[in-house]
C-alpha positions, -999 to 999 in steps of 0.1 A, spaced: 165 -133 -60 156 -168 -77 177 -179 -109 149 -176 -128 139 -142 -117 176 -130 -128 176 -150 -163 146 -134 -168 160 -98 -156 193 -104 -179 167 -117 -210 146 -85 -209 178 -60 -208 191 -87 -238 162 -74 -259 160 -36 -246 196 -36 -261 183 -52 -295 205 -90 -291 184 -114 -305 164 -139 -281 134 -145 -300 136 -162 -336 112 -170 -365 133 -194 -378 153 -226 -366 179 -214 -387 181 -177 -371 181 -196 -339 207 -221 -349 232 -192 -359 226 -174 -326 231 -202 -309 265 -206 -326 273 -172 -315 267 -172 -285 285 -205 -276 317 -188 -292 311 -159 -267 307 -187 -242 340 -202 -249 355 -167 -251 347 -159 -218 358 -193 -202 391 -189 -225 398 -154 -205 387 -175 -171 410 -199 -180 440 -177 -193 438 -159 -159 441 -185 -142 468 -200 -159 487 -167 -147 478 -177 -111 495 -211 -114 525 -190 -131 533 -173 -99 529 -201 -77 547 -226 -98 572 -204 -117 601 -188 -104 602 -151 -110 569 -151 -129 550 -116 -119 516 -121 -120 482 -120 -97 477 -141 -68 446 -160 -66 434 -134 -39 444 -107 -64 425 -125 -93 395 -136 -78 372 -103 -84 380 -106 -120 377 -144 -118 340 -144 -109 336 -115 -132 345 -141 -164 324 -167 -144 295 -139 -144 300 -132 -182 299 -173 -189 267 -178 -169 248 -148 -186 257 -166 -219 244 -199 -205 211 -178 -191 209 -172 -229 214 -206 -244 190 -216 -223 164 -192 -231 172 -196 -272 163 -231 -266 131 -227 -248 141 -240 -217 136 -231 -175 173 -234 -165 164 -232 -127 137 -265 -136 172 -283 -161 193 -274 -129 170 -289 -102 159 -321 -126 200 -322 -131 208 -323 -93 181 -351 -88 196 -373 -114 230 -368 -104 221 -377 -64 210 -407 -77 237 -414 -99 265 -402 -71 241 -423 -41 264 -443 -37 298 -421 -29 274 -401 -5 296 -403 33 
């Protein structure tokens, strides 16, 4: 399935479940915006605070916590969580997040050309 086949697949079930993607105001869209970058940030905090506990066990005597094997399924579940808030960042601002990723990866080639081995 293509990125934008899935955004598109996560955006539909967004409004079947009544969380707002479309907006008759800038300031309606501003506010959801806001809100959904804070759900964002929740969701890289709990990546983030996971893995913090996998550093623990590696790096801390006696600490009892997950391994990074043990962590990883709920790792790329927080990782899953972020990206369906940036699927819907993107869509709140009008945009084709497969097209921002692709134009994104051009620039940065030709930015990076010159550490390319």
């Amino acid at each position: 399935m293509e990125l934008s086949a899935l955004i598109s697949e996560q955006i539909e079930r967004d409004r079947r479940r009544g969380f707002a993607v479309d907006f008759e105001s800038d300031a309606a869209r501003e506010e959801q915006l806001m809100r959904d970058l804070v759900g964002l940030f929740g969701e890289v905090g709990e990546f983030s605070n996971l893995l913090k506990k996998v550093l623990l066990v590696r790096t801390t005597a006696g600490y009892a916590g997950p391994t990074l094997g043990d962590a990883a399924p709920a790792l790329r579940e927080e990782l899953a969580d972020a990206a369906i808030y940036i699927f819907r960042l993107a869509t709140i601002l009008d945009g084709d997040l497969e097209q921002d990723i692709l134009a994104k990866i051009g620039r940065n080639d030709e930015r990076y050309r010159d550490l390319d081995r």
